[in-house]
Structure formats: structure tokens, C-alpha cells
MIMIMAR-695577 format. One record per residue (C-alpha): residue in one letter; x, y, z. Coordinates in pm, 1 decimal. Last residue first. Example, Ala and Ser with C-alpha at 12.3 -4.5 7.8 and 13.67 -1.06 7.14 Angstrom:
2
+----+----------+----------+----------+
| aa |        X |        Y |        Z |
+----+----------+----------+----------+
|  S |   1367.0 |   -106.0 |    714.0 |
|  A |   1230.0 |   -450.0 |    780.0 |
+----+----------+----------+----------+
REM end
This chain:
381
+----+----------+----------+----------+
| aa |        X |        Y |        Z |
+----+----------+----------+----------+
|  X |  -1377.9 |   2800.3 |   2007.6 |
|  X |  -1271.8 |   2510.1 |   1786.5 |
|  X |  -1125.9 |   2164.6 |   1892.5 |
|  X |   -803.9 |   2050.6 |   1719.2 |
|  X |   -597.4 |   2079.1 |   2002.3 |
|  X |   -868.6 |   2038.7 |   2244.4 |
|  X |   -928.3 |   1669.9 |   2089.4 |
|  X |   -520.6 |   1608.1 |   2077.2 |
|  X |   -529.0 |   1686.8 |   2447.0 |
|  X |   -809.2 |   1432.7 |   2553.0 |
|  X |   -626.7 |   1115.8 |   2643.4 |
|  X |   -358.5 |   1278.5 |   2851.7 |
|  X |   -308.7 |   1138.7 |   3166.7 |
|  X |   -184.4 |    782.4 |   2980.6 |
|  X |    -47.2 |    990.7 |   2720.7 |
|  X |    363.1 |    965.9 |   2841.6 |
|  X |    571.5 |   1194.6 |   2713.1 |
|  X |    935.9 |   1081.2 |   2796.9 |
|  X |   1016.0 |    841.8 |   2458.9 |
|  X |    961.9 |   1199.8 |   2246.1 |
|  X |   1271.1 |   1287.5 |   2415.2 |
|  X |   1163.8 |   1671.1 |   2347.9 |
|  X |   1277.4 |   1879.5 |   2044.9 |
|  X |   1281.1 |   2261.7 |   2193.7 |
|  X |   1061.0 |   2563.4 |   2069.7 |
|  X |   1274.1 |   2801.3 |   1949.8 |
|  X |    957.7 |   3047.2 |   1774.7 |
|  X |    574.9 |   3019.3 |   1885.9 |
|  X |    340.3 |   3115.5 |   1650.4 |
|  X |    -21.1 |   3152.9 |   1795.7 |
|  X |   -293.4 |   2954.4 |   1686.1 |
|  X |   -390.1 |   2628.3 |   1431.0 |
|  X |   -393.1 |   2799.1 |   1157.2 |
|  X |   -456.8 |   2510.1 |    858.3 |
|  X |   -249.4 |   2501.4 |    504.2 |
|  X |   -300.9 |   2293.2 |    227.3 |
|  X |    -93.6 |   2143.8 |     71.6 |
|  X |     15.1 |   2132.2 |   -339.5 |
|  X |    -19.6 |   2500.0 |   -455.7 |
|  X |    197.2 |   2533.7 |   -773.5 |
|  X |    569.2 |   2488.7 |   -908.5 |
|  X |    680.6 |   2404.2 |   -520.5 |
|  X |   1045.4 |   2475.7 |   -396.1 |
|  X |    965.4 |   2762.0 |   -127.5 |
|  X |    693.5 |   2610.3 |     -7.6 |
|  X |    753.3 |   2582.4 |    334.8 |
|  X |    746.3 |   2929.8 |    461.8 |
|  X |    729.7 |   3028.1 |    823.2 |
|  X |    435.7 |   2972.8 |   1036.7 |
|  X |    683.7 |   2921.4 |   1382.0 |
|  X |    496.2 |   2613.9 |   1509.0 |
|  X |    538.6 |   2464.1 |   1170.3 |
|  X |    390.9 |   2092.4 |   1182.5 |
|  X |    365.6 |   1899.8 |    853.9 |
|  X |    128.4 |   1625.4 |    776.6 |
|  X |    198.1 |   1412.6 |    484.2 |
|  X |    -64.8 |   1088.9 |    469.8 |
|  X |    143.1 |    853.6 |    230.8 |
|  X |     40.4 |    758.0 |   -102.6 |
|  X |    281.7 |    705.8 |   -333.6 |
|  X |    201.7 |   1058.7 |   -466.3 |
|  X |    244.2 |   1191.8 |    -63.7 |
|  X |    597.3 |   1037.4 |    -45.9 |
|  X |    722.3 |   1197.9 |   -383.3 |
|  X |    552.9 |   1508.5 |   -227.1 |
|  X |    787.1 |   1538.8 |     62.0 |
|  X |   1072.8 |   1376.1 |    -44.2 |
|  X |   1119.4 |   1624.6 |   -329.9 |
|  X |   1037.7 |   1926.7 |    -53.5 |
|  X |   1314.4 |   1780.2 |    125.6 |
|  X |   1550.6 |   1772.4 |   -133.9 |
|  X |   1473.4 |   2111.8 |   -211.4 |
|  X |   1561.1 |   2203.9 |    149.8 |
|  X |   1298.1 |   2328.6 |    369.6 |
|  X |   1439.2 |   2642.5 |    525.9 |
|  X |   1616.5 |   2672.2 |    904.7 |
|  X |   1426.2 |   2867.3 |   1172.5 |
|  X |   1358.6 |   2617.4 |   1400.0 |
|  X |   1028.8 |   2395.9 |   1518.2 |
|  X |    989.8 |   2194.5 |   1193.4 |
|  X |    827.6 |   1919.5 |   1273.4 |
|  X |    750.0 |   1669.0 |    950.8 |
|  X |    527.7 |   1358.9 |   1004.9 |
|  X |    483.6 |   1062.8 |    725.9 |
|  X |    250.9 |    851.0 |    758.0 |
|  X |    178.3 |    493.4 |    601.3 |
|  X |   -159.1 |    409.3 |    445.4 |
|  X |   -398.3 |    172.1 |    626.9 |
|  X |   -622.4 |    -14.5 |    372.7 |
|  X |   -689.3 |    -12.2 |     42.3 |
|  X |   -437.8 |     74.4 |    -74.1 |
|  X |   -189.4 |   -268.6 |     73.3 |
|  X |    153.0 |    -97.4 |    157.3 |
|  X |    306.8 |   -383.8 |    320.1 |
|  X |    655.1 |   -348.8 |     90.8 |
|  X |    551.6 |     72.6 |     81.8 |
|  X |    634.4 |     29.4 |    504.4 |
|  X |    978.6 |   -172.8 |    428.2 |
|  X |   1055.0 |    102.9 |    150.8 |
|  X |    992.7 |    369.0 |    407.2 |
|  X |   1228.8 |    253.4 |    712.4 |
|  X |   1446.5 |    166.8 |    475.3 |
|  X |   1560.3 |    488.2 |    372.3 |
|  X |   1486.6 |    611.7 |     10.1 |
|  X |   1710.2 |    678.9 |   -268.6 |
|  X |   1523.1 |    591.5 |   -568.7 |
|  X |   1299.0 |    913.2 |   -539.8 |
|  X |   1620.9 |   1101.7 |   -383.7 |
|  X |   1865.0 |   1062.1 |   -684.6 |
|  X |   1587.2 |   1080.2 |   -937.3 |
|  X |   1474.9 |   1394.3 |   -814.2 |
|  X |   1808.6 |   1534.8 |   -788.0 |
|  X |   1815.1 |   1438.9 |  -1165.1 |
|  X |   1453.4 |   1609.0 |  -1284.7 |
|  X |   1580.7 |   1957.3 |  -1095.8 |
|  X |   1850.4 |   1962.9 |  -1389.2 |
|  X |   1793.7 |   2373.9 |  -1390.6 |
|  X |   1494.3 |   2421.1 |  -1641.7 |
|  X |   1363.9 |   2032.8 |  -1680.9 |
|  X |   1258.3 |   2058.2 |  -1380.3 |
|  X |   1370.1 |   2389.6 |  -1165.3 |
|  X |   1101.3 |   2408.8 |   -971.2 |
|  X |    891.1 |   2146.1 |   -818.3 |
|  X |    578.7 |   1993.2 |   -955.9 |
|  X |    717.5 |   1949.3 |  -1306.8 |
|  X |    395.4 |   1694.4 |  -1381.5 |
|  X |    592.3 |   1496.9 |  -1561.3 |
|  X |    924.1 |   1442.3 |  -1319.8 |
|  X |    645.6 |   1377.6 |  -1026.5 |
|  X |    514.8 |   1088.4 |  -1308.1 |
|  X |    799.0 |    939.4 |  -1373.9 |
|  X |    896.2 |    924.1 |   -980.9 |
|  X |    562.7 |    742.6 |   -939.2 |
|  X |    521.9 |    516.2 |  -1185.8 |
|  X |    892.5 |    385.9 |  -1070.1 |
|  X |    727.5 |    366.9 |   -719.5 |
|  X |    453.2 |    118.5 |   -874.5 |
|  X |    683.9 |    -34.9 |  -1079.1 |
|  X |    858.3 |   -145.0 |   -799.3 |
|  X |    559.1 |   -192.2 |   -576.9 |
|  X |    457.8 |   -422.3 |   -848.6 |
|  X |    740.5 |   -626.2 |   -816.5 |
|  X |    762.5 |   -730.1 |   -462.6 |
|  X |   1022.6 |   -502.0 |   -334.4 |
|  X |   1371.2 |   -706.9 |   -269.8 |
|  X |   1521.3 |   -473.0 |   -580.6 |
|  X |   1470.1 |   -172.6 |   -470.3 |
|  X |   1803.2 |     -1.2 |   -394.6 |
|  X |   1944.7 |    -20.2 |   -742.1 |
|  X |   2285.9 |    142.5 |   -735.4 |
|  X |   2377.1 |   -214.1 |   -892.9 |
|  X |   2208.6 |   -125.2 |  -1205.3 |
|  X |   1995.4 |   -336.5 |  -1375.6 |
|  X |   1633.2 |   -253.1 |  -1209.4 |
|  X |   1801.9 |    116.3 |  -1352.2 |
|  X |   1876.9 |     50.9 |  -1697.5 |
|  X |   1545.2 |   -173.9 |  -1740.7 |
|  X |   1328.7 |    105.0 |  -1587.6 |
|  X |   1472.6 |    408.2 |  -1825.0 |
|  X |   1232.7 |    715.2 |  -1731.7 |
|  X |   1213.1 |    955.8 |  -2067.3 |
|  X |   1296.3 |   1261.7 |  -2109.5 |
|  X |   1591.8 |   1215.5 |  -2314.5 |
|  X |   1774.6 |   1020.5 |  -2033.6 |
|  X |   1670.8 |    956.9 |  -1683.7 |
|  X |   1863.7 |    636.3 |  -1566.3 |
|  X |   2167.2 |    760.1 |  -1719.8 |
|  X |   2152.4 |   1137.9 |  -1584.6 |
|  X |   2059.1 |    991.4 |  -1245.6 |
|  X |   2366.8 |    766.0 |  -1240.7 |
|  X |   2615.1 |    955.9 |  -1048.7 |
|  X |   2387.1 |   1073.6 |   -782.5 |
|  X |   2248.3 |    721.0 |   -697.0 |
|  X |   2480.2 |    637.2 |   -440.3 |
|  X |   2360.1 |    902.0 |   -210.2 |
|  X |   2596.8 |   1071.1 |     15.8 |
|  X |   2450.0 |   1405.5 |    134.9 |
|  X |   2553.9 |   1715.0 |     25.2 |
|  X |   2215.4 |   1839.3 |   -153.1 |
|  X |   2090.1 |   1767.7 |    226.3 |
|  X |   1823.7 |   1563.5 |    335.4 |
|  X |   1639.5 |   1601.1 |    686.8 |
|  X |   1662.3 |   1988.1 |    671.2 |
|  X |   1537.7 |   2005.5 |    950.2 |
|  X |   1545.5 |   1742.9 |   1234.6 |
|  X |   1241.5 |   1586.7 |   1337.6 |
|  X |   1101.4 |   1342.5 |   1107.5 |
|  X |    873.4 |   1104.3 |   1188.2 |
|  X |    775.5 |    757.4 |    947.3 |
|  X |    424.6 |    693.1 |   1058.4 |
|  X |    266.1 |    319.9 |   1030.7 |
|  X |    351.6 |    224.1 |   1419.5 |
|  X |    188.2 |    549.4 |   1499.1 |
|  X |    350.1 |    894.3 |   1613.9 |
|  X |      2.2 |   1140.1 |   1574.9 |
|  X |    -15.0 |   1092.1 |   1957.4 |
|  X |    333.5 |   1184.9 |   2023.1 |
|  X |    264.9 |   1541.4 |   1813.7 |
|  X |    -75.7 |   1560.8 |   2061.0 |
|  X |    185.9 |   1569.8 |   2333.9 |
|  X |    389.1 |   1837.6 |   2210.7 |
|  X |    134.9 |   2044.3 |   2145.8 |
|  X |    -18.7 |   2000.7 |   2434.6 |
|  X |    298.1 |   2107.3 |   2627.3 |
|  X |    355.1 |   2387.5 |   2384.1 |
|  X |     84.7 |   2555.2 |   2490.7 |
|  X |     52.4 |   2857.3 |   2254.4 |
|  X |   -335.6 |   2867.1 |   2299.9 |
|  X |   -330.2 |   2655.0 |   1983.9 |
|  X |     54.6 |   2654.2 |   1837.1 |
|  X |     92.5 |   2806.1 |   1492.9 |
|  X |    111.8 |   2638.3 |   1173.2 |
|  X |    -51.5 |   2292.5 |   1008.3 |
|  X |     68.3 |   2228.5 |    677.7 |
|  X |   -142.4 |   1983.4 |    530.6 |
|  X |   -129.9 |   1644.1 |    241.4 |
|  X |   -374.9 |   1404.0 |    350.3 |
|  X |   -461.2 |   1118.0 |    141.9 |
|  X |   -784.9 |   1015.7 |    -40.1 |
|  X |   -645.3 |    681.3 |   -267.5 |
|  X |   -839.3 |    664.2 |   -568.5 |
|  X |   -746.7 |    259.6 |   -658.7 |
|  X |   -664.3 |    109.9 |  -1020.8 |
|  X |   -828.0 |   -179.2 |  -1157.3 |
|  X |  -1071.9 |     -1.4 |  -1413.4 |
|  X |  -1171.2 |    227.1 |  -1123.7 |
|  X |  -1139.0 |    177.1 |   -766.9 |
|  X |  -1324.0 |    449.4 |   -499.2 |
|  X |  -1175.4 |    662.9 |   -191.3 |
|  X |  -1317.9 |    961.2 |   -230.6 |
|  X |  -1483.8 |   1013.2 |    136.2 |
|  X |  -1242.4 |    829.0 |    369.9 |
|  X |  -1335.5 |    429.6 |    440.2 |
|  X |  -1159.1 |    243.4 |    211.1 |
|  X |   -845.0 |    449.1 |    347.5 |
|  X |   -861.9 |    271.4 |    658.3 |
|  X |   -896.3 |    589.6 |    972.4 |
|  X |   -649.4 |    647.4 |   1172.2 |
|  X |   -528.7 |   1003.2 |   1055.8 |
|  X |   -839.2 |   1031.5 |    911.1 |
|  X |  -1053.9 |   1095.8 |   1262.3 |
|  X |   -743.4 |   1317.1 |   1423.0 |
|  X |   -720.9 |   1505.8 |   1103.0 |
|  X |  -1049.1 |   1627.0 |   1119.9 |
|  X |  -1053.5 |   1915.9 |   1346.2 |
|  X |   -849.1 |   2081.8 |   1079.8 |
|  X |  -1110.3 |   2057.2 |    867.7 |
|  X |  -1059.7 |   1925.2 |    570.4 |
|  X |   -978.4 |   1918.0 |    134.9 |
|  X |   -822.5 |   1603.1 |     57.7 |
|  X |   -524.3 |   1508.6 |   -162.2 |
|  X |   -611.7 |   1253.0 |   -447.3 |
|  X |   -364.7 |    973.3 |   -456.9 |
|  X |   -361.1 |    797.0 |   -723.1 |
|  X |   -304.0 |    397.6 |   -734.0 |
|  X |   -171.9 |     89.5 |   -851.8 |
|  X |   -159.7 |   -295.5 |   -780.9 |
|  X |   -510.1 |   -387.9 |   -642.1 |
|  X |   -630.5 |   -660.9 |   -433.3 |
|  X |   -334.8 |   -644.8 |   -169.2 |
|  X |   -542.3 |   -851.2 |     54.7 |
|  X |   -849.2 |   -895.4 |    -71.3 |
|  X |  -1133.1 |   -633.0 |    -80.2 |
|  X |  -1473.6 |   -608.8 |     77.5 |
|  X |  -1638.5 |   -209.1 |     54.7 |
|  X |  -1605.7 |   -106.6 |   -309.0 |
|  X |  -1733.5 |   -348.8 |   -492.0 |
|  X |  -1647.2 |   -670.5 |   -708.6 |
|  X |  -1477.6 |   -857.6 |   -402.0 |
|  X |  -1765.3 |  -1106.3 |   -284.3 |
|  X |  -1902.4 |  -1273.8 |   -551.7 |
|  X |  -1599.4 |  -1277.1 |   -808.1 |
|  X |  -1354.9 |  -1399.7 |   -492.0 |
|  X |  -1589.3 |  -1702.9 |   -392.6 |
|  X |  -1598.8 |  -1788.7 |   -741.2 |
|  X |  -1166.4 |  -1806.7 |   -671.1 |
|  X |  -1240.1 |  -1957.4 |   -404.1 |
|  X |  -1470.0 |  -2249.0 |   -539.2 |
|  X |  -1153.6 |  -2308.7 |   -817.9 |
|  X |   -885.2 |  -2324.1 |   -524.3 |
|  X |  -1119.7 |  -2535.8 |   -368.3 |
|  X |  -1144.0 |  -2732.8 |   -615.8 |
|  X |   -766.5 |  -2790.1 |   -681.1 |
|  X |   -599.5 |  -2585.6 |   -928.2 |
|  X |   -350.9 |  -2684.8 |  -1201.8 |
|  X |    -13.5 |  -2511.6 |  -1263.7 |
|  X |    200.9 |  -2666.4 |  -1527.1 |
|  X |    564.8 |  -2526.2 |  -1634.7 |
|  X |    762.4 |  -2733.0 |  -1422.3 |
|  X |    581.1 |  -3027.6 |  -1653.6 |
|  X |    817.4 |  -2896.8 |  -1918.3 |
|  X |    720.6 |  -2744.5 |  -2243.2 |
|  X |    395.7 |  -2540.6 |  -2047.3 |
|  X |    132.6 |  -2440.8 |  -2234.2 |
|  X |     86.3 |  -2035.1 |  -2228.0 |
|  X |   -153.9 |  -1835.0 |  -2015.8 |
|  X |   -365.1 |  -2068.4 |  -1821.9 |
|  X |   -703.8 |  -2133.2 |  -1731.7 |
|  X |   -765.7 |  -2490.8 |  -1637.2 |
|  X |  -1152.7 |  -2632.5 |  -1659.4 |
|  X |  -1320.6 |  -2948.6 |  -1501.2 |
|  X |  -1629.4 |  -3027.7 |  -1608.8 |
|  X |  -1508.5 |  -3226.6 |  -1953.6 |
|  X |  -1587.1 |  -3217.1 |  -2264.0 |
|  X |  -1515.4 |  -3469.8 |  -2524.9 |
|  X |  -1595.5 |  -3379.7 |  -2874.9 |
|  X |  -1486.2 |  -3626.1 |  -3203.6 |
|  X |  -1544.5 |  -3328.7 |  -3509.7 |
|  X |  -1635.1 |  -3510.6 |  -3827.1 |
|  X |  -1955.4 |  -3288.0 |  -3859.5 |
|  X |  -1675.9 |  -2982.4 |  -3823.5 |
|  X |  -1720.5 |  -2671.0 |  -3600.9 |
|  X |  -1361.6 |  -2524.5 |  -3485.5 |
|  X |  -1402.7 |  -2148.4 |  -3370.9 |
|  X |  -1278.2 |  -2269.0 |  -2995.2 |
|  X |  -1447.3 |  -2026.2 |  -2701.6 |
|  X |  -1243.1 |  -1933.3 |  -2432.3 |
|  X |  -1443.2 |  -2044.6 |  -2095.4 |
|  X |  -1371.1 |  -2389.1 |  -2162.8 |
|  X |  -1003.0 |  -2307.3 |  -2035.1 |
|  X |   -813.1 |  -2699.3 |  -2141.0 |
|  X |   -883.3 |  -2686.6 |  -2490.0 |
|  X |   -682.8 |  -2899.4 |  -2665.8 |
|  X |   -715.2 |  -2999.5 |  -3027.7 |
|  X |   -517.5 |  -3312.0 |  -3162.9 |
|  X |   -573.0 |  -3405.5 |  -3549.4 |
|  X |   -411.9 |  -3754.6 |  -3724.8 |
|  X |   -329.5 |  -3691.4 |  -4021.6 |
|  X |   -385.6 |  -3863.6 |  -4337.6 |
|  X |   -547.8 |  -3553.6 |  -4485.9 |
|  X |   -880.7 |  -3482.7 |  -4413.2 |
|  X |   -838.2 |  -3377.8 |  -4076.6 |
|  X |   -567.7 |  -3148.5 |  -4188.7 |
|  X |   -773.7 |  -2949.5 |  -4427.7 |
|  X |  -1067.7 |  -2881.8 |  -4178.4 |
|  X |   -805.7 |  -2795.4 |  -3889.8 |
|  X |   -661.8 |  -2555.6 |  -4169.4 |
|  X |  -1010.3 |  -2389.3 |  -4215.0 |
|  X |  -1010.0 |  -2394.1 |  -3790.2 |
|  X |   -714.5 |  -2158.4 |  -3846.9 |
|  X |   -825.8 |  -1933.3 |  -4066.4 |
|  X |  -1171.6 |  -1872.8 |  -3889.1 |
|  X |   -990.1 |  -1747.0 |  -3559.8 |
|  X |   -876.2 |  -1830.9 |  -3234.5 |
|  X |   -866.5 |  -2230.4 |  -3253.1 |
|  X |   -815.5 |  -2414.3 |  -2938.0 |
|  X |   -574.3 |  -2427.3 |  -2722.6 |
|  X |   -309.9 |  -2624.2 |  -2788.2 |
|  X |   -300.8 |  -2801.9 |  -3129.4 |
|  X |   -164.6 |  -3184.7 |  -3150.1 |
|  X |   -116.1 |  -3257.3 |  -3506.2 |
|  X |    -24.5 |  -3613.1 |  -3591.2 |
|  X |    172.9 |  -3812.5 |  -3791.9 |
|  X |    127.1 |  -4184.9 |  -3948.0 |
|  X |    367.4 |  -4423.2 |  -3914.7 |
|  X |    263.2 |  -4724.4 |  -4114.8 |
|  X |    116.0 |  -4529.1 |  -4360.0 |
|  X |    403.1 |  -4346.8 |  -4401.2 |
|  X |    526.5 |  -3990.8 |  -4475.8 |
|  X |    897.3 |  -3910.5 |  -4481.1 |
|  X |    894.8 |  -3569.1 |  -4593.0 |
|  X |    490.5 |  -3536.7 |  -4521.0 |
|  X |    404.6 |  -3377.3 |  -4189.3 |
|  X |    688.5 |  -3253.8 |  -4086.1 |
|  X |    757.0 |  -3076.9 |  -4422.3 |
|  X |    410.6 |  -2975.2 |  -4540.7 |
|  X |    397.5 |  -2767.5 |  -4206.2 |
|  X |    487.4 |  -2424.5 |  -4296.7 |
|  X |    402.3 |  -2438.6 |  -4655.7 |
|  X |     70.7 |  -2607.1 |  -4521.6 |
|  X |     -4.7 |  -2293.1 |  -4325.3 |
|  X |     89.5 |  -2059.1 |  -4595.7 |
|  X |   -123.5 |  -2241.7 |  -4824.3 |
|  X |   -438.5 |  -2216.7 |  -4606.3 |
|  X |   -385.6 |  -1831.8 |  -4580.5 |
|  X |   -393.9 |  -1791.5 |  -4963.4 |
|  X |   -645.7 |  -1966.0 |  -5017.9 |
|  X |   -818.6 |  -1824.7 |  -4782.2 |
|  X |   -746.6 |  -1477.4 |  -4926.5 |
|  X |   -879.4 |  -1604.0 |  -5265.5 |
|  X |  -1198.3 |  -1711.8 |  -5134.1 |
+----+----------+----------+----------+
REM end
């Protein structure tokens, strides 16, 4: 009893003033009280007020969240109509109502999307990306294929399992390099970002986010206001959870010290300065990433005898954690690890290696004759 004394007084200390400084009977005030009482202390000061000259005002616009007030003096009106909302508005700008069929949609929504096989569009905000185990006769099925419908994908407490491919594929099968070439065209879809030229990213490269990686990482920790502030800041027309959902990302390739050198050699500021430095032709396929359908590509042909660079490798597995497919293609077999803490692809023999194989125009292969060639590629025996 004494505690509710002591929280009704510190409700009329706060009030006592508006209420009764320049009381009247003629002018009587009143109490309007948005949303409906959340606990037992405040319907006790509903009680008090509605007993005082006062005139009481409860709204409860979301009939869904349940109001603690019970009082035998208690004027109810209920309507069918309901409006969810987070906080009341001050202005009317403030004020979103739905329409019915915004409300029937909505219980359309709950019916339909609460499994694993319907899903709106862009249903979920985040994801991990678990890298699957295959065949290399398989890669021409999930290459194309939604990611709702690859063995692991599932969504758990509103985040998405996203089965990706991560695979080094070396050797040439048969050593035809015509074949080869032409199942690397096939692989080449609007969704797949292709890259060519090794290294692709050089330590000497101009990137405008070099000089602030030791600001925006700091202390171990991942500083999202400093760098959504800064005018390096190269992500700013993303929709906003695809922002956080790449900053996620970078923190968490820092964390899991997947490369070498973080946190021993200042590896964790190079991969700053690539994570948030990357080319359009990415950030405009992560902008229509939805997960749970097709995921973007990446494809990585390395035909010469030049190393990965560490920058490379960053981009590499930065790309696979936001969930790109990464498929790399190393006719010669050589080494493309070099710059990886631990085991992170997985590695099929596809047949002979074949060293100084020429870049074609990829623009002058033509498939039309060829609509079996990525099958016998991949084909055993």
C-alpha cells in the first residue's frame, strides 16, 4: 500500500499544477490519455483523477493492446475499427490510418506468409549465409535456382539461412578450352558481377575511404554513426536496411578474423576500406537483393599466373557473407588462398590444368549451337 502511495503522489506532484493552479468550476480541465493504461499504477491514478473534478480522456485506438483500466464509473465505447501505431502523432502529418483493404491485406499477409515457401517481396531484412557442400555437377542447377528453393534455406526468428555457393573450381575438363570458355559465358547472368582481370583490386588503388578506416573502426568496435556521417560514405542511397545489413556484415568479417593479419598487422582497416568501397555495379544488385529469392553472382577467372591479392580475397568473402554465389575458375590449379585464416571454399577438380589460356571477347561466343556444353562440363565419366 505504501508503494502506491507513493506512486500516486508522484503522479499528482507532476500534474497538481495544470490541473489545479487556476482551477474553476466554470472551466474545468481535462486529462486526455493516449493509449491506454500499461500498468496497475497508472489506471490507480485514472481512479484518482476521475474522482476529482476532472474530466478523464482514455484513448485506445490498437484494441489489440490490452488497457489495465477497470472502474464501475468507466463510460466504454468500442469501436470495430482498430489503428496500430507506434507513438501519437502532435501534428496531423504524424497520422497514418489504414483503409480496409489495407487492414484485409495485412490478414491476408498473416495467412499466407508464416512459412517457408510464400514470401513477400523483400519480407525479411537480414541474413546468414551458410556455404554449401556439392557436387560439382550441381552448380549448373543452383546457379539458377531461387534461394527458397536450395536445401538449407529456412527463416528463423525473422532472419533468413541463405545456402550460397562459395567453390574453387580448377583444371579444364578434357582440357578443351573452347567448352570451357563457353560454359564460363553461360554462368554470365544478368544477376552475376564477372571479373576477369587479376588482381582486380590493388593495395595501390585510389579509394576514398583509406584515410578514414582507422576512424570509422576504432577500439574494436564498428562506428555506424561516424561513418553514415562521413562524406566518404558511399552508401547512403541504399534503402536502410541494406545499410545496416552490409555494415552487419563488414563487423562481422572483422570478428570472425577470417583473413590474416586482423587485428595482428592492421588487416581490420584495408577491410574497412574495401567493404565500404564497393563498385556500383554491386551496391545497385545488394539495392534489389530480396533473400529469398535470386542472389547475385559473383564470377572470378583467373587464367594467369599472377596471385590473389589480399584485397581481393577481402572482396571475395565480404561478397559471399552478404550473400552472393562466389564461384572461382582457376584453369591453372594454383593457389588462391593465400590470405585466408581457415578453410572457407571448397575446391572441385574439374580436369587437366591448362596454363596462358587467353581472355576471349566474351560478346563473340555465341550459345545458340551450344546448349549442352556446360552439361558435359560438369558431367562425370
Amino acid at each position: 500500500i505504501l508503494n502506491k502511495a507513493v506512486y500516486l503522489l508522484c503522479f499528482i506532484n507532476r500534474y497538481q499544477a495544470q490541473f489545479f493552479k487556476n482551477f474553476s468550476y466554470d472551466n474545468i480541465p481535462c486529462f486526455i490519455y493516449m493509449g491506454g493504461c500499461n500498468d496497475e499504477n497508472e489506471a490507480m491514478f485514472m481512479h484518482f483523477l476521475a474522482r476529482t473534478p476532472i474530466d478523464v480522456l482514455i484513448l485506445c485506438p490498437n484494441r489489440a493492446e490490452r488497457c489495465r483500466l477497470e472502474d464501475n464509473i468507466l463510460y466504454d465505447i468500442n469501436y470495430e475499427e482498430q489503428l496500430a501505431i507506434d507513438k501519437f502523432p502532435i501534428q496531423n502529418s504524424g497520422l497514418h490510418i489504414g483503409t480496409a483493404a489495407y487492414h484485409a491485406e495485412r490478414e491476408l499477409d498473416t495467412l499466407m506468409y508464416n512459412d517457408d515457401t510464400i514470401f513477400r517481396d523483400k519480407q525479411y531484412d537480414k541474413a546468414r549465409t551458410v556455404s554449401l557442400q556439392t557436387m560439382d555437377r550441381e552448380i549448373k542447377i543452383l546457379w539458377e535456382t531461387e534461394i527458397k528453393y536450395r536445401p538449407g534455406f529456412s527463416t528463423v526468428d525473422g532472419s533468413v539461412n541463405i545456402p550460397v555457393i562459395f567453390s574453387k573450381f580448377s583444371g579444364v575438363k578434357d582440357g578443351n578450352v573452347r567448352e570451357y570458355m563457353i560454359m564460363l559465358k553461360k554462368l554470365m547472368t544478368p544477376e552475376t558481377v564477372v571479373v576477369d582481370k587479376v588482381p582486380n583490386i590493388l593495395s595501390t588503388d585510389a579509394n576514398p575511404i583509406k584515410e578514414y578506416a582507422t576512424e570509422f573502426f576504432k577500439n574494436g568496435r564498428l562506428h555506424r554513426d561516424k561513418i553514415k556521417k562521413s562524406r566518404a560514405y558511399r552508401y547512403g542511397f541504399l534503402r536502410d536496411e541494406m545499410q545496416d545489413y552490409i555494415l552487419d556484415k563488414l563487423e562481422f568479417l572483422i570478428a570472425q578474423k577470417y583473413i590474416k593479419g586482423t587485428f595482428e598487422n592492421g588487416t581490420e582497416y584495408t577491410i574497412v576500406s574495401v567493404a565500404l568501397n564497393l563498385p556500383k555495379e554491386v551496391t545497385r544488385l545488394l539495392q534489389a537483393f530480396d533473400f529469398t529469392k535470386k542472389n547475385p553472382k559473383l564470377l572470378y577467372i583467373n587464367t594467369s599466373d599472377e596471385l590473389i591479392s589480399l584485397e581481393d580475397t577481402i572482396y571475395l568473402t565480404f561478397l559471399h557473407l552478404l550473400g552472393f554465389d562466389v564461384a572461382l575458375f582457376v584453369p591453372t590449379g594454383y593457389n588462391m588462398e593465400k590470405y585466408f585464416n581457415l578453410k572457407l571454399m571448397e575446391e572441385h577438380q574439374l580436369g587437366d590444368y591448362i596454363y596462358d589460356i587467353q581472355i576471349p571477347d566474351w560478346e563473340s561466343i555465341s550459345l545458340s549451337l551450344h546448349t549442352s556444353w556446360r552439361d558435359r562440363l560438369f558431367r562425370h565419366g
